[in-house]
C-alpha atoms as an extended CHARMM CRD file, in Angstrom:
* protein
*
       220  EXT
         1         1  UNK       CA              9.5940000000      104.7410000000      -13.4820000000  PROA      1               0.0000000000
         2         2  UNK       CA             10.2040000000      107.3920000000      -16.2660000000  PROA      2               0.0000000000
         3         3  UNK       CA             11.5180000000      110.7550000000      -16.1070000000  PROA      3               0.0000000000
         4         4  UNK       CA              9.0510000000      111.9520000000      -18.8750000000  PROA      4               0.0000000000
         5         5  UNK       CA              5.6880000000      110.3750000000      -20.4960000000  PROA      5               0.0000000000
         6         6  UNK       CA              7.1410000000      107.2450000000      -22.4140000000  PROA      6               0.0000000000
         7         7  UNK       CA              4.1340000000      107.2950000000      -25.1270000000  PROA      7               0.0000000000
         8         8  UNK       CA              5.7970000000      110.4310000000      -26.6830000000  PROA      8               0.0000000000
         9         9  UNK       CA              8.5530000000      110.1430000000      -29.5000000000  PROA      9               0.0000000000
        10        10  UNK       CA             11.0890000000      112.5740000000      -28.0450000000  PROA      10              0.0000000000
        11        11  UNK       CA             10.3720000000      115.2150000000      -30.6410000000  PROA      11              0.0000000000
        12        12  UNK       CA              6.8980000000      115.9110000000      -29.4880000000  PROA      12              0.0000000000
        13        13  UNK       CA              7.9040000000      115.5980000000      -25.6010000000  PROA      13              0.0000000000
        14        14  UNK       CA              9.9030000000      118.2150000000      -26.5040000000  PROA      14              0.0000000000
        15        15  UNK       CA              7.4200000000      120.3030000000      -27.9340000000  PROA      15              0.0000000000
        16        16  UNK       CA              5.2060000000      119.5520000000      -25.5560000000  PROA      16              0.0000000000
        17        17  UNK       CA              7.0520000000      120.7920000000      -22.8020000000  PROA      17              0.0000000000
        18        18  UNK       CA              8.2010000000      123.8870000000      -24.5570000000  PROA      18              0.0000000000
        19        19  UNK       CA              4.3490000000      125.1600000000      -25.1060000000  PROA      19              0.0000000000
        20        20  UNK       CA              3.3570000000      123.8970000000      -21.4680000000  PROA      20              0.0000000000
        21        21  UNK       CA              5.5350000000      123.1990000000      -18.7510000000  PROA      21              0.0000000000
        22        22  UNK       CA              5.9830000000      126.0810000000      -16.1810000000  PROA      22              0.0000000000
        23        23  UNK       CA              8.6580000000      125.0000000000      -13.8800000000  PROA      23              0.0000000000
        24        24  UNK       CA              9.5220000000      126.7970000000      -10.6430000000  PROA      24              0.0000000000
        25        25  UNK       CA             13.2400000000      126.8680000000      -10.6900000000  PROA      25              0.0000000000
        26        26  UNK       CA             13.6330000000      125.4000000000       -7.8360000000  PROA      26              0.0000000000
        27        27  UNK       CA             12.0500000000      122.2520000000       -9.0830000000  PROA      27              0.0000000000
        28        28  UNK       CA             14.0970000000      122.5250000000      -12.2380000000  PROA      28              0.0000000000
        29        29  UNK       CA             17.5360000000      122.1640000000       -9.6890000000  PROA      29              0.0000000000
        30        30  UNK       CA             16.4170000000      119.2620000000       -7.7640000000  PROA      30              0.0000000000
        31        31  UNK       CA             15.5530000000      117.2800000000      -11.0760000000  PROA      31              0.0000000000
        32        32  UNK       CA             18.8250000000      118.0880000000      -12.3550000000  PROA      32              0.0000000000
        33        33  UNK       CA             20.0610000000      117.1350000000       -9.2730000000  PROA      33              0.0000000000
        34        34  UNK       CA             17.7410000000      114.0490000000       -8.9160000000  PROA      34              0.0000000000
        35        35  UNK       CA             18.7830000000      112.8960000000      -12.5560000000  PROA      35              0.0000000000
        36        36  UNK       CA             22.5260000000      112.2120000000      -11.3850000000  PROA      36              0.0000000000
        37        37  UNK       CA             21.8030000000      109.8940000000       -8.7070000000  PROA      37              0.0000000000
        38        38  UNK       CA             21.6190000000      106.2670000000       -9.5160000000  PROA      38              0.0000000000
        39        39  UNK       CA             18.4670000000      105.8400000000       -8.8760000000  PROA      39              0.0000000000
        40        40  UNK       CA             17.4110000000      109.1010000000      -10.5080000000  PROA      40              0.0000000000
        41        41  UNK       CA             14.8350000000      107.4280000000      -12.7240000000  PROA      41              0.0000000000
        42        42  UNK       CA             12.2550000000      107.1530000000       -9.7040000000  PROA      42              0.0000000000
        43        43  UNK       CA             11.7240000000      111.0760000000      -10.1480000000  PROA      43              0.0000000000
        44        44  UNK       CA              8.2560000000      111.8450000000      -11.5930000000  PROA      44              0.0000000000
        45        45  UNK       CA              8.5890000000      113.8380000000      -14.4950000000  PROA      45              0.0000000000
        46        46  UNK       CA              7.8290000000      117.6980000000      -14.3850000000  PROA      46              0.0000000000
        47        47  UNK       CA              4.7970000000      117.6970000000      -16.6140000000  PROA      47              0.0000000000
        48        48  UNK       CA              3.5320000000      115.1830000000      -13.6930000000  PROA      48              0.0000000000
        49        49  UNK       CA              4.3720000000      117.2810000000      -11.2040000000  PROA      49              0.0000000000
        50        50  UNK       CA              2.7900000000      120.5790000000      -12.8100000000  PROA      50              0.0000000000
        51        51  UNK       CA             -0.5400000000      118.3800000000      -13.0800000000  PROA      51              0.0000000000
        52        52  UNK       CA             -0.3730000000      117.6980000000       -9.6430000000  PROA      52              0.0000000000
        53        53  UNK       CA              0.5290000000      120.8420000000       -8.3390000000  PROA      53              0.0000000000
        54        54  UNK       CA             -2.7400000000      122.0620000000      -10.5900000000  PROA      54              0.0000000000
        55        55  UNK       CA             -5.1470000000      119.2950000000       -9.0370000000  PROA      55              0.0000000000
        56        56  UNK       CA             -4.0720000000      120.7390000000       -5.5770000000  PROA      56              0.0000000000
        57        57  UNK       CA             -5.1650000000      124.1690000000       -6.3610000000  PROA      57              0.0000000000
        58        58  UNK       CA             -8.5980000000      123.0500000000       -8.4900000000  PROA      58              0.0000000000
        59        59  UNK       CA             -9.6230000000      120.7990000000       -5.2650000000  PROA      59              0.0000000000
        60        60  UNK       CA             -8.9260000000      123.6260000000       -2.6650000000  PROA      60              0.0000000000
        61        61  UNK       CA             -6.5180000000      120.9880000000       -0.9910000000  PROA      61              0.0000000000
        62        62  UNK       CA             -5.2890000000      122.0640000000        2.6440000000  PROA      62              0.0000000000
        63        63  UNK       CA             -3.9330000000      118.1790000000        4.0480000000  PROA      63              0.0000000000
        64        64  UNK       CA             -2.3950000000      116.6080000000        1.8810000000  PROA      64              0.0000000000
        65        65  UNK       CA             -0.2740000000      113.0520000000        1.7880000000  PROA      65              0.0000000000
        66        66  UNK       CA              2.3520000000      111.4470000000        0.3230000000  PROA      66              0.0000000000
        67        67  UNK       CA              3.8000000000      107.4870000000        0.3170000000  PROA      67              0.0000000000
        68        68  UNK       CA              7.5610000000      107.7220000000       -0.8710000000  PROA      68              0.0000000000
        69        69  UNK       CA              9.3530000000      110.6730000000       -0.7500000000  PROA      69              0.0000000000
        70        70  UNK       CA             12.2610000000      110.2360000000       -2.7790000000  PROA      70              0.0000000000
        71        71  UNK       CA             14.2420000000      113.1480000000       -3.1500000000  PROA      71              0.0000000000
        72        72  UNK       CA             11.5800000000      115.8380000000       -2.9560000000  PROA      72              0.0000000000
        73        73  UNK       CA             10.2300000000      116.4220000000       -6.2840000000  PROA      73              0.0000000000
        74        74  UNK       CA              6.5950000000      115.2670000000       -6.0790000000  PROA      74              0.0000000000
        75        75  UNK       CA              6.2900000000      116.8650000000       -2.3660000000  PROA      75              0.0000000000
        76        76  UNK       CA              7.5500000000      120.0390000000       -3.7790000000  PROA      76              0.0000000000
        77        77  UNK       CA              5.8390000000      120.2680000000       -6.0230000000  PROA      77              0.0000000000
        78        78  UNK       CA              2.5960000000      119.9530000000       -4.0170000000  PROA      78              0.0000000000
        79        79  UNK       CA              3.6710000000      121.9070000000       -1.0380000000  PROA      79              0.0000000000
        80        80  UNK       CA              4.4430000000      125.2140000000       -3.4920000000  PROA      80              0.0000000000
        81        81  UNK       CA              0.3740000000      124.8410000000       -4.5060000000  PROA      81              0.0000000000
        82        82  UNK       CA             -0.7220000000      124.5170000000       -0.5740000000  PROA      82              0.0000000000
        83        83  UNK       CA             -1.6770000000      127.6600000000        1.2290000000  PROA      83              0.0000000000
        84        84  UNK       CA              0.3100000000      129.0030000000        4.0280000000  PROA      84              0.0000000000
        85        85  UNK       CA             -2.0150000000      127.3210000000        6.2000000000  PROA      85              0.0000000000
        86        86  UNK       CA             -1.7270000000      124.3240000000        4.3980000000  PROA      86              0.0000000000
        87        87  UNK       CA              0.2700000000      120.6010000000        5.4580000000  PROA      87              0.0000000000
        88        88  UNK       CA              1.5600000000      117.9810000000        3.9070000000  PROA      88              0.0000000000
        89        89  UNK       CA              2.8370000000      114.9050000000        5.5720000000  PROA      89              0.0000000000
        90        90  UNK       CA              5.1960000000      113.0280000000        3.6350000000  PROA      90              0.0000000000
        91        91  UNK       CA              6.5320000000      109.0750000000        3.9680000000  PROA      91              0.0000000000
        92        92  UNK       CA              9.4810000000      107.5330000000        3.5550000000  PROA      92              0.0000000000
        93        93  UNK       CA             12.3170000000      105.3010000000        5.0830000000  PROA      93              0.0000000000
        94        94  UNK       CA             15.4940000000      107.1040000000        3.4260000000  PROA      94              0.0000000000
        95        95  UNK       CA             17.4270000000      109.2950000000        5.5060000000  PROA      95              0.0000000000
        96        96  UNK       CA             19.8270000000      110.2450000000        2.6840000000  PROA      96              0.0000000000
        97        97  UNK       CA             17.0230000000      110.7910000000        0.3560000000  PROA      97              0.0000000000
        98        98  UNK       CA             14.8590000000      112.6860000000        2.2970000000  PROA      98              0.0000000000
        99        99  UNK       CA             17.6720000000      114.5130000000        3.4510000000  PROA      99              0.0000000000
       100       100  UNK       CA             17.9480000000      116.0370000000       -0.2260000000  PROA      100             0.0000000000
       101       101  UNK       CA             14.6360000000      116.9050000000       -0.1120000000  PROA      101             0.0000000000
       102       102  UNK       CA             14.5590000000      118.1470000000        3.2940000000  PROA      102             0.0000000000
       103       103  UNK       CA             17.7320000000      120.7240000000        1.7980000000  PROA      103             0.0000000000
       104       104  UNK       CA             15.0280000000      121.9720000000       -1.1270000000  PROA      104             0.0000000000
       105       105  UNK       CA             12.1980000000      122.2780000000        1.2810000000  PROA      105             0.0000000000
       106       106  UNK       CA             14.2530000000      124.4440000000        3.1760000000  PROA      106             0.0000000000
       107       107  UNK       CA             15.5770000000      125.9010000000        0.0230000000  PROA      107             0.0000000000
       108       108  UNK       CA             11.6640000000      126.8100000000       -1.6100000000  PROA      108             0.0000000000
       109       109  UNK       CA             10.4650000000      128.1920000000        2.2910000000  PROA      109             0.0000000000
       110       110  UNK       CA              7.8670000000      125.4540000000        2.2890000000  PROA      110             0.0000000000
       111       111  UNK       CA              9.5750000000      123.2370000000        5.1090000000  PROA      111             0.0000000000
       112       112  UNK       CA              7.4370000000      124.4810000000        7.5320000000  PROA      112             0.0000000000
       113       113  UNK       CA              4.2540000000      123.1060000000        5.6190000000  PROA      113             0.0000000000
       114       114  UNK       CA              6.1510000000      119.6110000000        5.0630000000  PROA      114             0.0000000000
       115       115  UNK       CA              6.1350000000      116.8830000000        8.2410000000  PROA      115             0.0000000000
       116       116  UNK       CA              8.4050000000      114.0080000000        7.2540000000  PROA      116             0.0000000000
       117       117  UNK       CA              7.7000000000      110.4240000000        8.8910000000  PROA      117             0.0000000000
       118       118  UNK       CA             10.6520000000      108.6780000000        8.4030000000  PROA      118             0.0000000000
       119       119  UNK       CA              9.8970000000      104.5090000000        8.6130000000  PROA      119             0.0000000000
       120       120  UNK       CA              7.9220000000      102.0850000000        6.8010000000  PROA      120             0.0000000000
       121       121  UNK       CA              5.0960000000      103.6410000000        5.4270000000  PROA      121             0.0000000000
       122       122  UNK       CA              2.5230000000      101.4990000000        6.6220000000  PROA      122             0.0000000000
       123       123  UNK       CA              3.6950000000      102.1110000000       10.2230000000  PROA      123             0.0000000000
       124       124  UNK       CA              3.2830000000      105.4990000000        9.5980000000  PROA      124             0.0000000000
       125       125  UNK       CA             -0.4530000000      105.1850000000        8.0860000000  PROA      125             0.0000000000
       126       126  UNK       CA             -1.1460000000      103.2680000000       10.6900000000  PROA      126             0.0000000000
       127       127  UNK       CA             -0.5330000000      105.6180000000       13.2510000000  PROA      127             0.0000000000
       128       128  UNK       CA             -2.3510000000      108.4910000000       11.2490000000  PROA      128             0.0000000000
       129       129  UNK       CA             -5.0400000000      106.4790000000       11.6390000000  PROA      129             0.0000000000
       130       130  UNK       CA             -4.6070000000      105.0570000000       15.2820000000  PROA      130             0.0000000000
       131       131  UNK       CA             -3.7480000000      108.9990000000       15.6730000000  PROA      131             0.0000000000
       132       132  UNK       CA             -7.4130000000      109.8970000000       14.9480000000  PROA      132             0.0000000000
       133       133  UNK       CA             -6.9240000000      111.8660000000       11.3670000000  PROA      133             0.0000000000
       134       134  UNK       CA             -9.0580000000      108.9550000000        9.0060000000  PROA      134             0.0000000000
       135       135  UNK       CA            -10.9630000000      111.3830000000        6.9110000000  PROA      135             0.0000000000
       136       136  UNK       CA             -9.0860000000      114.6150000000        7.2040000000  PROA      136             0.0000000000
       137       137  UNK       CA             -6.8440000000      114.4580000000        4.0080000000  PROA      137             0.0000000000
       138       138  UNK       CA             -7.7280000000      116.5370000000        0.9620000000  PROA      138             0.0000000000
       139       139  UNK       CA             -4.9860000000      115.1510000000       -1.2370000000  PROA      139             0.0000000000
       140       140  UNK       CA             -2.7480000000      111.8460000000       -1.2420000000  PROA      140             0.0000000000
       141       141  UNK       CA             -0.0090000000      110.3540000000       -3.6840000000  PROA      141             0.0000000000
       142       142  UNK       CA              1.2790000000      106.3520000000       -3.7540000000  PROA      142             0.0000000000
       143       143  UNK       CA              4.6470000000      106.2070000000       -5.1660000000  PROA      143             0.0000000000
       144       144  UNK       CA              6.2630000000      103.6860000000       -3.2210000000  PROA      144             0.0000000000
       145       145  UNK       CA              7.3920000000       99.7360000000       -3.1540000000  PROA      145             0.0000000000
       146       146  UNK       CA              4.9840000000       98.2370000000       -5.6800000000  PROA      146             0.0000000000
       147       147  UNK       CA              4.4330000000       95.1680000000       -3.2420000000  PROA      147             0.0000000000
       148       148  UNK       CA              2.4390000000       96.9840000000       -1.1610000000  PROA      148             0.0000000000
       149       149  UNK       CA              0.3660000000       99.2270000000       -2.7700000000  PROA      149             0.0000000000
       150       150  UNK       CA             -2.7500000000       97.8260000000       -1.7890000000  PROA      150             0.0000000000
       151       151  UNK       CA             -1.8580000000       98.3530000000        1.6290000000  PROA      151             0.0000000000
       152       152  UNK       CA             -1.3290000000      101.5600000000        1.1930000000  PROA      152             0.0000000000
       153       153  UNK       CA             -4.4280000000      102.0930000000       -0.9400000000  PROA      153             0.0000000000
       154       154  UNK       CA             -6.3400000000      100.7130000000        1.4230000000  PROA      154             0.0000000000
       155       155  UNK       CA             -5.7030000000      102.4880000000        4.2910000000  PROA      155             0.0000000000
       156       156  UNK       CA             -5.0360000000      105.8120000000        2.3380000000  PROA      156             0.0000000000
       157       157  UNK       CA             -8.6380000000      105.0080000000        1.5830000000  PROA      157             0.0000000000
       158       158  UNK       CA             -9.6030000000      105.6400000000        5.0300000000  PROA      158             0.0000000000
       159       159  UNK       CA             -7.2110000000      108.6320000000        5.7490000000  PROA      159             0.0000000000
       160       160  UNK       CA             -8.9360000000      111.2310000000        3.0610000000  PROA      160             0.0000000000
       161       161  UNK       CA            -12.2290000000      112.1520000000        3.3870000000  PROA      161             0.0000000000
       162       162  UNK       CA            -15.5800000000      112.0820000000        1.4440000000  PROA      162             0.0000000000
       163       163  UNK       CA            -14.6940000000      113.6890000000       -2.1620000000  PROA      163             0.0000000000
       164       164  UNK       CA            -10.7610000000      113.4810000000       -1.1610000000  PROA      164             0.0000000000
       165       165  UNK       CA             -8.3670000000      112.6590000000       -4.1480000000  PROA      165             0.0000000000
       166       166  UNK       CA             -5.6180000000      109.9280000000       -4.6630000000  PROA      166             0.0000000000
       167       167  UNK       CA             -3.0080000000      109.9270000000       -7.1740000000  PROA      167             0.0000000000
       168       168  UNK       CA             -1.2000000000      106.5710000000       -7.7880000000  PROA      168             0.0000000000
       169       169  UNK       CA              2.2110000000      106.8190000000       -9.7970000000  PROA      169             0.0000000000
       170       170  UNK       CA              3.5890000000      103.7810000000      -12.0270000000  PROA      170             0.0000000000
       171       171  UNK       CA              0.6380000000      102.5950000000      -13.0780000000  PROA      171             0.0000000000
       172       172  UNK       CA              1.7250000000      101.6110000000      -16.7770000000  PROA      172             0.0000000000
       173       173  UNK       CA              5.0830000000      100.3850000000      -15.3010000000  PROA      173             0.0000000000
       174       174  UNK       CA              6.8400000000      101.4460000000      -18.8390000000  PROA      174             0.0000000000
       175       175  UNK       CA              4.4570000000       99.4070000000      -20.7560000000  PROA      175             0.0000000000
       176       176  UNK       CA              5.0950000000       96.4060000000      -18.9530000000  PROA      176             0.0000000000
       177       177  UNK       CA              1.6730000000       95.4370000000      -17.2950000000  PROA      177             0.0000000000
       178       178  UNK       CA              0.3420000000       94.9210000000      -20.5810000000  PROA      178             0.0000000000
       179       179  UNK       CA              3.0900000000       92.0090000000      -21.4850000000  PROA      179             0.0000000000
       180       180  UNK       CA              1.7620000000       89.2060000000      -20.7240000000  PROA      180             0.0000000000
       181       181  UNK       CA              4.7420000000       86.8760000000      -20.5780000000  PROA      181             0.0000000000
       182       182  UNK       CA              6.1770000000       89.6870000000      -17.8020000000  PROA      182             0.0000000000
       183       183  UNK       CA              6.0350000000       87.8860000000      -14.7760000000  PROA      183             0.0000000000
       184       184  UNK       CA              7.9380000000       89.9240000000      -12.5770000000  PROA      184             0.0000000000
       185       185  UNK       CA              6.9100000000       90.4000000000       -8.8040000000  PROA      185             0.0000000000
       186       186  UNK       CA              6.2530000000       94.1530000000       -9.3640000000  PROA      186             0.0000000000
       187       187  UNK       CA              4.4480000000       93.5730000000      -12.8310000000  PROA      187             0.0000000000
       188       188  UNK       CA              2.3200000000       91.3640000000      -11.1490000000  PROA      188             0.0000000000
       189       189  UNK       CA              1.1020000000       93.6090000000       -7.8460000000  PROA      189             0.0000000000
       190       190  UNK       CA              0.4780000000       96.2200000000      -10.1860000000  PROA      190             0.0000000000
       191       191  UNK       CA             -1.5850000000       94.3670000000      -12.3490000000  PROA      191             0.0000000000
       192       192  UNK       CA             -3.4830000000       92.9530000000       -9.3280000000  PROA      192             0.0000000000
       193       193  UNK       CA             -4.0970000000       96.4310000000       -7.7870000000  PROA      193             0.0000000000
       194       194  UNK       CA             -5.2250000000       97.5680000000      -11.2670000000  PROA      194             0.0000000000
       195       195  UNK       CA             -7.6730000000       95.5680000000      -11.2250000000  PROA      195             0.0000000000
       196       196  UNK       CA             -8.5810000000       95.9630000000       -7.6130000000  PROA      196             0.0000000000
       197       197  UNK       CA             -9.4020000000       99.8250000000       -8.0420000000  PROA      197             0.0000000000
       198       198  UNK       CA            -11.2890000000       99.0320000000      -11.8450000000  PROA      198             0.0000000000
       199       199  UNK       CA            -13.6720000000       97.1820000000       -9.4180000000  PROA      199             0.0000000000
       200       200  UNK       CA            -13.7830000000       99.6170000000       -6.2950000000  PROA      200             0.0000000000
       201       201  UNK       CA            -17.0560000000      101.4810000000       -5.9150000000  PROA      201             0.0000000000
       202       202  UNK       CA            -15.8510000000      103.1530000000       -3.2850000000  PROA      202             0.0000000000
       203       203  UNK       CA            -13.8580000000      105.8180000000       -5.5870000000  PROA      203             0.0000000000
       204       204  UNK       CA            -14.7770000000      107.3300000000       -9.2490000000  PROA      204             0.0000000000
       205       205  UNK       CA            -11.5330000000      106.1080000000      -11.0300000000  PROA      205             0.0000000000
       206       206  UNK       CA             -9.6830000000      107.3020000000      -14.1490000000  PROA      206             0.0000000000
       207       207  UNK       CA             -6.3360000000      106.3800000000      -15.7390000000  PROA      207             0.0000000000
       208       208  UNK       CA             -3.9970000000      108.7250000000      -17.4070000000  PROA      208             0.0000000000
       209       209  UNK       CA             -0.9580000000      108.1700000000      -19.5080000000  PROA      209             0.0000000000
       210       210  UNK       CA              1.1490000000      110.8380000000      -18.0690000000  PROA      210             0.0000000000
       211       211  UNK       CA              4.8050000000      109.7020000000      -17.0580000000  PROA      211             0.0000000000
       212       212  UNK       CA              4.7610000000      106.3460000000      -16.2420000000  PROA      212             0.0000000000
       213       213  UNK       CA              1.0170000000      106.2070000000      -15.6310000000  PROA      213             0.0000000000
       214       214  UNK       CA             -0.9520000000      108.0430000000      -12.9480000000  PROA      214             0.0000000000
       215       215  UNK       CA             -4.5150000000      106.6770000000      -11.6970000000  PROA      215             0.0000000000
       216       216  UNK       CA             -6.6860000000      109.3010000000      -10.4630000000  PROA      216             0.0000000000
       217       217  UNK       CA             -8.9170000000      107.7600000000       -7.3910000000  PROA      217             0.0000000000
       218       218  UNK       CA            -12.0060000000      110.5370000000       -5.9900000000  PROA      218             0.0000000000
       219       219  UNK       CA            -13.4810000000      108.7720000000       -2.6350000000  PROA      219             0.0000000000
       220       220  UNK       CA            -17.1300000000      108.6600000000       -3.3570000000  PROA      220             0.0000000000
């Protein structure tokens, strides 16, 4: 995980961000706040969170989904592009987490748009899907326990619909997927699922080095 896109020196991130990023200030508190936790570092960056909040809005999005909540940032972020009619129902099994980004929901007046399922995630999916909602999501985003992000994929697959657009974050895993003496658990599932959506022809793919490496799946 990375806090900003790790192929930048910090010079040009800097620069970067100073002639593009437009951050709510709301967002800007909860990555402050975010970046004092120990575990801070699973916080997509902002300029990853500005793209996402601008796919949203160019796709018309009105359902949208999310695997691992964290503290709030991502789901923020896409819940302050949805309309007022607009949902997003968001995964996760951390109460204390969640219950940060439950206080900036509140905070932004976009809690109403936000359902949290608290449990593991592919419980919840599963139910979507028992639930009768396979093909009614505009919009989903993966950012979850690496072991199971095929899982995931594969039945976030069936939740959006025709056209529908994943996002799946950590991609690059800071560089590490391309070691090949890294054979760490996590290294590994994320080179298999990789490789698993390079030969899917059931999306249009693309791959783009933005914080720690974001894949862009369209279901055809």
């Amino acid at each position: 995980m990375s806090r900003k896109t790790f192929t930048l020196s910090n010079e040009l991130y800097d620069y970067f961000c100073s002639v593009s990023l437009r951050e709510p200030e709301i967002l800007h508190q909860l990555r402050e706040e975010t970046a004092q936790l120990s575990s801070g570092g699973m916080q997509v960056s902002p300029e990853q969170g500005q793209f996402m909040r601008l796919l949203v809005e160019l796709i018309g999005a009105q359902k949208c989904l999310e695997i691992g909540t964290f503290t709030g940032y991502s789901s923020l972020s896409v819940a302050l592009s949805l309309p007022e009619s607009g949902k997003l129902v968001a995964c996760d099994k951390s109460v204390d987490w969640t219950s940060i980004a439950r206080r900036y929901w509140k905070s932004a007046g976009v809690g109403k748009k936000i359902e949290l399922l608290l449990g593991p995630a592919i419980e919840s999916l599963d139910k979507l899907l028992k639930d009768g909602h396979a093909g009614t999501f505009d919009f989903a985003f993966i950012d979850a326990d690496k072991s199971n992000y095929i899982g995931y994929y594969e039945r976030v697959l069936n939740l959006v619909r025709r056209g529908g657009l994943i996002l799946v974050d950590n991609v690059l895993w800071s560089g590490k997927v391309a070691d090949v003496s890294n054979s760490e658990d996590d290294t590994i599932a994320i080179r298999e699922f990789n490789q698993r959506l390079r030969n899917d022809e059931r999306i249009f793919l693309s791959m783009i080095p933005i914080g720690d490496g974001l894949t862009l799946a369209r279901k055809r």
